[in-house]
C-alpha positions in Angstrom: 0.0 0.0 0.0 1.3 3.4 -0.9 0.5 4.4 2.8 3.2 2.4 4.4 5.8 3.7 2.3 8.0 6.1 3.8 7.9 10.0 2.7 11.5 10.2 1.7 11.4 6.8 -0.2 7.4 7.6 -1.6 9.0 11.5 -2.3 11.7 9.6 -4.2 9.7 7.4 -6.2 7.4 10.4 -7.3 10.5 12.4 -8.3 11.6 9.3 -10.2 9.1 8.3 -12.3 8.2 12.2 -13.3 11.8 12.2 -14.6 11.0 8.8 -16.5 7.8 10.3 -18.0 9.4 13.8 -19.1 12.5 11.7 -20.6 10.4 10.0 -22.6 8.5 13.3 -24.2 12.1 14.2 -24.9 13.2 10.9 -26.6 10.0 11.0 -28.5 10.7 14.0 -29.3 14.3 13.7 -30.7 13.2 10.4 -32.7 10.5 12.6 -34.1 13.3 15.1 -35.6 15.6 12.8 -36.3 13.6 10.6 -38.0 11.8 13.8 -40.1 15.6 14.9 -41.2 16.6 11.1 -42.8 13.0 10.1 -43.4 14.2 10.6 -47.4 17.0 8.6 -47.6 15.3 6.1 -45.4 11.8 5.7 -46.2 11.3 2.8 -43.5 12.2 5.7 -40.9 8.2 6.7 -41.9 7.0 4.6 -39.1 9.3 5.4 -36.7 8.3 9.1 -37.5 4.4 8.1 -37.0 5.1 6.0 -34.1 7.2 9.1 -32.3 4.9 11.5 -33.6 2.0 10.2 -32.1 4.0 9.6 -28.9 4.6 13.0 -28.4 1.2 13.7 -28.9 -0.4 11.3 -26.3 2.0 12.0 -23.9 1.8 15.8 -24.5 -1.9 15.4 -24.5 -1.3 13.7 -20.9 1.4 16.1 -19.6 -1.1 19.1 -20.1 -4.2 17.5 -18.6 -1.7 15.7 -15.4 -0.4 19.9 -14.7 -3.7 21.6 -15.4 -5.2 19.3 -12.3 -2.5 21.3 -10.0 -1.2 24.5 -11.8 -1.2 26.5 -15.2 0.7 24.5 -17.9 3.8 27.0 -18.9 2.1 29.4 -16.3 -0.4 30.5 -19.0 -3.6 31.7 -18.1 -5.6 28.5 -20.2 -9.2 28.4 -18.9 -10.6 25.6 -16.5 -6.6 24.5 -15.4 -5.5 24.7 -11.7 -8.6 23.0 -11.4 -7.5 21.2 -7.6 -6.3 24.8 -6.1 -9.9 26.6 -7.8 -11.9 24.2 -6.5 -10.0 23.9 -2.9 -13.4 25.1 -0.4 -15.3 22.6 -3.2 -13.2 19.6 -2.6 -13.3 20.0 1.5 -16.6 20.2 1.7 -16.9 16.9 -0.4 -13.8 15.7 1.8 -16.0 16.2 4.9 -19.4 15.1 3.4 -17.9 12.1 2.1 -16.1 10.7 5.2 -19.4 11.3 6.9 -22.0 9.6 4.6 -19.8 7.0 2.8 -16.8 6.1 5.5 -18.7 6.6 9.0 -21.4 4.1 8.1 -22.5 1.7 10.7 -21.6 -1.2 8.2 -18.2 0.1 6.9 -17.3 0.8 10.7 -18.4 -3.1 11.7 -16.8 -4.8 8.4 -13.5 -2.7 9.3 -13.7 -3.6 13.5 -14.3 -7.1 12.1 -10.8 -7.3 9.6 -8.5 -6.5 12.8 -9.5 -9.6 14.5 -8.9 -7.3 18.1 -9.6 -10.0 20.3 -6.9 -12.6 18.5 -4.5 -9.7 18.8 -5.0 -9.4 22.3 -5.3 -12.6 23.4 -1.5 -13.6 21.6 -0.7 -10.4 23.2 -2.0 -11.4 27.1 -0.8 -15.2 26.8 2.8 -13.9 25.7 4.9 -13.4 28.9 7.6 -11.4 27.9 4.4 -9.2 26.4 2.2 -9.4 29.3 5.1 -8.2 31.5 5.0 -4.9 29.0 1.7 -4.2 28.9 1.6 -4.6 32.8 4.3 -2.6 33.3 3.0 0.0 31.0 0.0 0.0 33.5 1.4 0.5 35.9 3.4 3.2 34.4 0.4 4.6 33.3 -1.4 4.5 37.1 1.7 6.1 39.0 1.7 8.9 36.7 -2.0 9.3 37.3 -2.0 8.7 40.7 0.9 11.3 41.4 -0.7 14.5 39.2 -4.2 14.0 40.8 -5.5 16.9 42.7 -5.4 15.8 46.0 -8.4 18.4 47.1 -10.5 17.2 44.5 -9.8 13.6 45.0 -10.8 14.1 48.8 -13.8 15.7 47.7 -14.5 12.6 45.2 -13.9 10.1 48.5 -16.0 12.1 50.4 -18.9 11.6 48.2 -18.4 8.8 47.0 -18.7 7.4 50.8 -21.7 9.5 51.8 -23.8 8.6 49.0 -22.7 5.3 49.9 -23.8 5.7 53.3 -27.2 7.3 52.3 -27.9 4.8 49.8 -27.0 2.1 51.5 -29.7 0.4 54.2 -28.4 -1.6 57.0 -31.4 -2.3 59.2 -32.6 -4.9 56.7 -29.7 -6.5 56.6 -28.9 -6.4 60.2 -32.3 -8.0 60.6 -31.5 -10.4 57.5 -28.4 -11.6 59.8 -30.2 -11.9 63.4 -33.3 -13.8 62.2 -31.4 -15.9 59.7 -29.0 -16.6 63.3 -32.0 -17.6 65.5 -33.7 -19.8 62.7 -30.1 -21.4 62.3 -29.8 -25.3 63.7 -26.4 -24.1 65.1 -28.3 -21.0 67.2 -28.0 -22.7 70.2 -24.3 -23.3 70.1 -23.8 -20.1 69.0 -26.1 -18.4 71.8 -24.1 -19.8 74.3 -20.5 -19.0 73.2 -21.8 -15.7 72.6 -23.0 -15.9 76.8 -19.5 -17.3 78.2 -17.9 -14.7 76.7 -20.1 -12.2 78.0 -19.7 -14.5 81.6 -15.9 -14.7 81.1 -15.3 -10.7 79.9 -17.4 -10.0 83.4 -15.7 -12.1 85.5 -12.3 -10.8 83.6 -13.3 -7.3 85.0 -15.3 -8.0 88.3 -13.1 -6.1 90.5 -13.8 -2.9 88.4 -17.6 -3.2 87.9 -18.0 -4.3 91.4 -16.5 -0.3 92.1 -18.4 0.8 89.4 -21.4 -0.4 90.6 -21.1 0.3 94.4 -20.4 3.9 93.1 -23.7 4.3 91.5 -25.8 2.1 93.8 -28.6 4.8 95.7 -27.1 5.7 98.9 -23.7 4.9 98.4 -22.6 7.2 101.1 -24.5 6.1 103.6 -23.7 2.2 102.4 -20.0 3.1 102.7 -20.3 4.3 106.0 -21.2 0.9 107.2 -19.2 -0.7 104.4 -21.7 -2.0 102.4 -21.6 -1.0 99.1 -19.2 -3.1 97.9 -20.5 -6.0 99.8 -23.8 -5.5 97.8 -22.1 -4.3 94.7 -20.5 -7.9 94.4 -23.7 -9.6 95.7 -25.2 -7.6 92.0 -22.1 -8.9 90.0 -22.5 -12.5 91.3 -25.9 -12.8 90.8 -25.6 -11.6 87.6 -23.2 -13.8 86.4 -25.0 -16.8 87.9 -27.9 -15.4 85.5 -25.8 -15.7 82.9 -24.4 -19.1 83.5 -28.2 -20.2 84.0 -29.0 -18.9 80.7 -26.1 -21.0 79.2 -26.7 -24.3 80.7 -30.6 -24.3 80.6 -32.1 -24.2 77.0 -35.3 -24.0 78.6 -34.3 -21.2 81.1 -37.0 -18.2 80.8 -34.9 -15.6 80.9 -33.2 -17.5 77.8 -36.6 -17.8 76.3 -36.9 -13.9 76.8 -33.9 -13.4 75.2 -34.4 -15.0 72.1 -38.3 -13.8 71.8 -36.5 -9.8 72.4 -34.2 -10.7 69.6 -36.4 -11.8 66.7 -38.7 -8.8 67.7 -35.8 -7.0 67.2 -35.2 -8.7 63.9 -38.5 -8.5 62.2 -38.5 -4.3 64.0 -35.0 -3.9 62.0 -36.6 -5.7 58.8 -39.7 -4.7 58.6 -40.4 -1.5 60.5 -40.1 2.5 59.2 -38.8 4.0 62.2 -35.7 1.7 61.8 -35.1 3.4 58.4 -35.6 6.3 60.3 -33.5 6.1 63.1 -30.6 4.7 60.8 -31.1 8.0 58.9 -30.5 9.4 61.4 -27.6 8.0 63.3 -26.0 8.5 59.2 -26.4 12.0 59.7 -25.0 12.1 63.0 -22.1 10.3 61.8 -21.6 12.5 58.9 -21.5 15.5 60.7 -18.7 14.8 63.1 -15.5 16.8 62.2 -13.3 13.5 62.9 -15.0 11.0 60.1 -14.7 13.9 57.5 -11.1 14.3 58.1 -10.5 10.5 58.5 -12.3 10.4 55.1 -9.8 13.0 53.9 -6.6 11.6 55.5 -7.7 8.0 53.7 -6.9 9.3 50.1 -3.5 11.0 51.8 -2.8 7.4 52.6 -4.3 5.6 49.8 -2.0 7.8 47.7 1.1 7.2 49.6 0.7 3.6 48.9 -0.1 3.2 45.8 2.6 5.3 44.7 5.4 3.4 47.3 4.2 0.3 45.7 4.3 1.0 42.9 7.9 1.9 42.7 8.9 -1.5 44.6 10.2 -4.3 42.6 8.0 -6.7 43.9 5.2 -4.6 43.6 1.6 -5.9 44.8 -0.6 -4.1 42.1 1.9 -5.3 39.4 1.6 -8.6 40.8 -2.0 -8.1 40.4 -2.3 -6.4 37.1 -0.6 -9.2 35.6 -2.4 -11.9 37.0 -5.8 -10.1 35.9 -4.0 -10.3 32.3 -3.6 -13.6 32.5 -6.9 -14.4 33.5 -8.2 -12.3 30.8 -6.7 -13.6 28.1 -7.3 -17.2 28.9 -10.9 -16.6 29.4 -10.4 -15.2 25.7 -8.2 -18.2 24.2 -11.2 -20.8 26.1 -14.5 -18.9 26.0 -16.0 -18.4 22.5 -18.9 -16.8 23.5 -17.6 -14.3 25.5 -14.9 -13.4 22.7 -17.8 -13.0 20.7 -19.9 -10.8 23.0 -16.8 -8.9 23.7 -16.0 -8.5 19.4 -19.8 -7.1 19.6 -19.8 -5.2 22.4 -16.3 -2.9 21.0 -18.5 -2.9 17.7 -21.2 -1.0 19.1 -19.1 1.6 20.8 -17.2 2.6 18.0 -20.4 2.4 15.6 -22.2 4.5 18.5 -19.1 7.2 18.7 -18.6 7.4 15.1 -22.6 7.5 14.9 -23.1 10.3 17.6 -19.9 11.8 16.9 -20.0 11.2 12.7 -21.4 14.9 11.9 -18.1 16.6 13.7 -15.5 14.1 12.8 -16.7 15.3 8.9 -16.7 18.7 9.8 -12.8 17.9 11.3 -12.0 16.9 7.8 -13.5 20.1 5.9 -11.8 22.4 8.7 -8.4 20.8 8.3 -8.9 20.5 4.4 -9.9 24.0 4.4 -6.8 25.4 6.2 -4.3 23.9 4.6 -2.5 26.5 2.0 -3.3 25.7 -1.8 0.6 25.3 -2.1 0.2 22.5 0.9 -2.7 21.1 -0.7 -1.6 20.9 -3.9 2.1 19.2 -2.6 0.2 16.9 -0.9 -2.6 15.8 -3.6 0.5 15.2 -6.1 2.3 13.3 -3.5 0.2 10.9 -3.0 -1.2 10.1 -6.5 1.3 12.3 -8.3 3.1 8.5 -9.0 0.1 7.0 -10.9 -0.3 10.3 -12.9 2.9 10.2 -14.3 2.1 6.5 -15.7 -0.4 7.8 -17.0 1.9 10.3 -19.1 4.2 7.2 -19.8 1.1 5.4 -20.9 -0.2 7.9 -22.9 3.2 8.0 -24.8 3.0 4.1 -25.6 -0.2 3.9 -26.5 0.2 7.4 -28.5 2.5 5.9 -30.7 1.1 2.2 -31.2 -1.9 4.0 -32.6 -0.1 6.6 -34.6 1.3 3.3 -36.4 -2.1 1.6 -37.1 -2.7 4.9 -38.3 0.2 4.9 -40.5 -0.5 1.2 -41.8 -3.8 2.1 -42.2 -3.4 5.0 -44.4 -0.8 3.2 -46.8 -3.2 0.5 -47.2 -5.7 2.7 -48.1 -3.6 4.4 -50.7 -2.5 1.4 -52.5 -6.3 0.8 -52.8 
């Protein structure tokens, strides 16, 4: 394709075979004269004066309709030549109008997403490696440089919102309620009831010494219970009793104040599942939470520290998101080299967005074309035109000379078997 060959080399190419085509005008030319000045001494020199006579014709014929496409031929003023540079707003408008109508089609676009066979080009590119390593490196390239020239106030402000509309969107009392009656319906419930009351049991009797004070200190009439040295006396009476409760609880399954228990707690369940006000109240408890100075800038200092990370790690050798990046590659490519459908979703699904940009977006990349067409200099225009089919026009000059003179010798044969007629 003339595309992939380089300027210099295509420059080259052009500049050659213009030289081949004007070389031979000139030889046709000089065979013309020479073979006018000894045509009478040698008559068979007739048809080598028709054949370069009609050469020099054609390929003048050819020369002047090739230069009246980009300039004046000779620099005369010759009506309807220059006809590219003339018609310059003409030809990008067309430029524009045709890359909208004819190239942006939806079926052009598919056909053309379709002949680069993307997903077998990745999936040789994923499954390689030695390219794999590249790409994921690349990546993660690509992410530290990211990473390092984001705004850090406008990030904060992103986390920010991102986690209270999180938070606001996002209903817990269902789900709490979800967990606690799924728990009590469990077969294990019972098990799990009374780990849940040794620990309480064993985290009391871990810290008897300081609710015993605790207690004594708020009992009614502590002073006067203290004077008579009491309150602590009672205070561990409270604690005792209440961790024989507990113990109770454990070892009885049929224990009321068990029973109670698990009768408050799926109350509580189908309250938290089923009932407005505990929409309500987590509201809001939310907006509490919101409003408190400290989760804001906790919120805040987590993109500080996110940051820090990301960019430490990634400049490690044996860096985690690398690690991960790569093994994501993997996993994606394989799932393209084994799973047919999903390549072929995945072939669809990059068809549609670049039909729907170039559809959307198909009006403006036309009118890119006319505005670039249209302000390029006619001298640029012109240069580049010739460049690029300037090659095939000057074989068209070297064709015209050929064929010029085959035909001015049937002409010539022609004529002297008409005159021996």
């Amino acid at each position: 394709m003339m595309s992939d060959i380089p300027h210099d080399a295509f420059e080259r190419q052009y500049l050659r075979t213009r030289a081949t085509a004007t070389g031979l005008l000139i030889c046709m030319a000089g065979l013309f004269v020479i073979s006018l000045i000894w045509e009478q001494r040698y008559p068979a020199l007739r048809w080598v004066r028709a054949f370069a006579e009609a050469a020099m014709v054609g390929a003048l014929a050819d020369w002047y309709a090739v230069t009246a496409l980009f300039r004046r031929p000779l620099g005369l003023p010759i009506p309807h030549t220059q006809i590219i540079p003339r018609n310059k707003e003409r030809i990008a408008s067309r430029l524009g109008s045709l890359t909208q109508r004819q190239l942006l089609t939806p079926d052009a676009i598919g056909k053309l997403i379709e002949s680069w066979r993307i997903p077998d080009e990745l999936t040789a590119v994923l499954l390689d490696p030695s390219r794999r390593q590249a790409l994921t490196q690349e990546a993660a390239r690509l992410l530290g440089r990211m990473v390092a020239a984001s705004e850090d106030r406008a990030m904060q402000q992103f986390i920010r919102h991102l986690a209270t509309n999180t938070l606001r969107g996002l209903h817990l009392s269902p789900v709490i309620g979800q967990m606690l009656s799924g728990f009590l319906e469990s077969p294990q419930r019972d098990r799990l009831l009374n780990d849940v009351l040794t620990l309480v049991s064993e985290s009391v009797e871990a810290h008897r010494g300081q609710l015993s004070s605790l207690i004594a200190d708020k009992l009614p009439w502590s002073r006067l219970l203290s004077l008579v040295r009491l309150d602590e006396k009672v205070a561990e009476k409270l604690v005792e009793w209440f961790l024989s409760l507990l113990r109770d609880m454990r070892d009885d399954a049929n224990d009321p104040f068990r029973q109670q228990l698990i009768e408050r707690l799926e109350a509580a369940a189908q309250w938290l599942m089923h009932s407005e006000q505990a929409l309500q109240r987590e509201a809001s408890m939310k907006e509490k939470l919101l409003g408190y100075d400290v989760l804001l800038q906790f919120l805040n200092d987590s993109w500080d520290s996110l940051k820090q990370w990301l960019l430490v790690d990634l400049r490690q050798e044996g860096s985690e998101i690398r690690a991960y990046l790569g093994e994501a590659l993997a996993g994606f490519g394989e799932t393209l080299r084994t799973d047919p459908e999903f390549v072929s979703l995945f072939q669809r699904g990059l068809q549609d967005v670049v039909i729907d940009l170039a559809t959307r977006h198909g009006d403006r990349i036309g009118d890119l074309v006319t505005a670039t067409v249209r302000d390029w200099s006619v001298v640029h225009m012109v240069d580049t035109i010739e460049r690029e089919v300037g090659t095939d026009l000057q074989f068209i000059r070297i064709n015209g000379a050929v064929v010029g003179g085959v035909v001015g010798l049937l002409l010539n044969g022609t004529a002297l078997l008409i005159a021996k007629l």
